[in-house]
C-alpha positions, -999 to 999 in steps of 0.1 A, spaced: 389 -63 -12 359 -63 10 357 -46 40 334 -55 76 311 -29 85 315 -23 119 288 -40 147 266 -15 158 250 -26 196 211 -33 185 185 -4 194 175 -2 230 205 -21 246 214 -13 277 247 9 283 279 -1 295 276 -8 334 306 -3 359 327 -30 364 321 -56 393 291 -38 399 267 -48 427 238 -32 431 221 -20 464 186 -10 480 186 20 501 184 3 530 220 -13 521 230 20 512 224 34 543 237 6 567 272 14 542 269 52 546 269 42 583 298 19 583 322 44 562 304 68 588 318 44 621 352 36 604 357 73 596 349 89 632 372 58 647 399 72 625 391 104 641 394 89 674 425 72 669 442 105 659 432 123 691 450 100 710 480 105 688 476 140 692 462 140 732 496 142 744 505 174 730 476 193 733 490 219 752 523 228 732 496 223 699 475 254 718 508 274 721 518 270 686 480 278 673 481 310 696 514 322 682 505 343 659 479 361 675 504 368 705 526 381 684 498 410 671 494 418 711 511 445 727 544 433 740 535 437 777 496 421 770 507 390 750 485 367 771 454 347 767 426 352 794 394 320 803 368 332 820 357 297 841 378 269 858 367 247 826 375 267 798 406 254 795 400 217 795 373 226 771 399 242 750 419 215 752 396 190 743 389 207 711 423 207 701 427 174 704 395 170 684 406 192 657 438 174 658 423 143 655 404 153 622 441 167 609 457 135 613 432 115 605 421 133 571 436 107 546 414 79 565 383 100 564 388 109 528 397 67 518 362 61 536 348 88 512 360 72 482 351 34 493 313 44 497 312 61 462 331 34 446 311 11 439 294 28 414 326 32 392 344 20 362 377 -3 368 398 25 354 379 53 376 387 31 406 425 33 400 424 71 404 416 64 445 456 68 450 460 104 433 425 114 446 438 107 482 472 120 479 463 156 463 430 159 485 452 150 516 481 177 509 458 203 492 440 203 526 474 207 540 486 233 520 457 252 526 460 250 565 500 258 563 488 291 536 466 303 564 490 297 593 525 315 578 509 335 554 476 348 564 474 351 603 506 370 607 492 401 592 456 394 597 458 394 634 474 428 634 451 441 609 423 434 629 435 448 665 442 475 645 406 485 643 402 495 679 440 515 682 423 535 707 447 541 741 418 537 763 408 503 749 431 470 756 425 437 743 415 410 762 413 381 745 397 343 759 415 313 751 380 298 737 372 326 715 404 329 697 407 289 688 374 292 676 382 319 653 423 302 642 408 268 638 377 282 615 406 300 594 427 269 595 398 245 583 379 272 560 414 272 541 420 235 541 384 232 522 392 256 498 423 241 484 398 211 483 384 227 451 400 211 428 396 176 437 365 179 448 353 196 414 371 162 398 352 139 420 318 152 410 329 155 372 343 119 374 310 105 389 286 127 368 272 155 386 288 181 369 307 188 336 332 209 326 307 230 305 285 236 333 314 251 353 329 273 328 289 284 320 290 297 355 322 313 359 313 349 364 291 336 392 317 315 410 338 340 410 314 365 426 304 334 451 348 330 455 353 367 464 323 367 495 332 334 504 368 348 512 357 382 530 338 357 554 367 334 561 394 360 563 380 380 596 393 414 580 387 445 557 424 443 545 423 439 510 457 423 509 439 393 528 407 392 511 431 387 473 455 364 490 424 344 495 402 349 468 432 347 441 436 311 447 400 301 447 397 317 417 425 301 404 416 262 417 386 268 405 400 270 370 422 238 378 389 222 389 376 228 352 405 216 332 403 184 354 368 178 348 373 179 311 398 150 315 380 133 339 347 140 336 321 109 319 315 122 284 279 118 271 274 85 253 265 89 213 234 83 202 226 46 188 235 44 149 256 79 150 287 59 137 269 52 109 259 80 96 287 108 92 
């Protein structure tokens, strides 16, 4: 019975290339960046007017919890010019506008990047939108009903003094609610976006777990910055699942991350 060797690719060849690929000078690359750039800040703009109806009962629902951390007779929000408020308002509606829109701006991610992928990474756009668009989500809703409620109250604690009353600007406080809101939404990002860069080469699963003890470090002061208190609780209920994504982030990139190619002729030699 004779049996065929198997082909070996000759010394030097070139490897595999993505699919459909079409190659582009840096001038092309740019005038792309800047029309994923254009389509992604219309998106934006498209979702502010969704949302530029509701602006005000949006505020309302934003302020909630720290209204509720107020004394019950000083649960009011102060401005301090006659354009604060429209100022306020305005950013809602932009912030609003980048909630609504987030699946758009993440597709217009994904199509500048693409075209330096395989077929078969191509087909993962669908689950990369999906859990990047609710993992953003989730992280904004973890923040709202689980965080504020007793980080709001933690933090008015500090000055419990009976000569001191808060007085709190409208401008201020949704500064400080939509930081929290968005600083939470990134950090469920983790994941996905630790799959992204494993998937198109920039790290590897290796690299991450080489560094562990130092993300976790990185995890725990990233977390006292974005929860505005010295409650411990807080700081665990947000460093806990950083930690924890960050961990999802490495199984993913050893499934999804490009493997190193073998060298020329390893097959033949066991």
């Amino acid at each position: 019975m004779s049996s065929t060797a198997p082909q070996l690719p000759p010394a030097g060849a070139a490897a595999p290339e993505p699919e459909n690929e079409v190659r582009l000078t840096f001038m092309e690359h740019l005038r792309d960046l800047r029309k994923r750039l254009t389509h992604a800040i219309l998106g934006v703009l498209v979702g502010m007017l969704a949302v530029g109806g509701f602006v005000d009962g949006i505020f309302h629902w934003l302020m909630a919890p720290v209204r509720a951390a107020l004394p019950p007779n000083q649960q009011v929000l102060h401005y301090t010019s006659s354009i604060e408020p429209l100022m306020v308002y305005l950013k809602v509606a932009v912030y609003g506008g980048v909630f609504v829109a987030a699946p758009w701006v993440l597709y217009q991610l994904w199509q500048f990047v693409a075209p330096g992928l395989y077929k078969k990474e191509k087909r993962l756009v669908i689950p990369f939108l999906f859990f990047g668009t609710l993992l953003f989500y989730v992280g904004a809703a973890f923040c709202y009903f689980l965080v504020m409620p007793p980080a709001f109250p933690a933090m008015l604690a500090v000055a419990a003094d009976a000569s001191l009353a808060p007085m709190l600007t409208m401008s201020s406080t949704l500064g400080l609610v939509l930081a929290m809101l968005l600083g939470f939404g990134v950090v469920f990002e983790v994941p996905v976006i630790l799959a992204f860069l494993s998937l198109i080469g920039v790290v590897s699963a290796q690299t991450l777990a080489k560094y562990r003890r130092v993300a976790i470090i990185v995890n725990v002061l990233v977390a006292a910055v974005i929860t505005p208190t010295g409650d411990p609780l807080n700081l665990a209920m947000m460093a806990v699942p950083m930690i924890v994504f960050y961990e999802i982030g490495i199984l993913l990139a050893r499934i999804l991350g490009k493997r190193k190619a073998e060298p020329v002729g390893a097959a033949a030699n066991p």
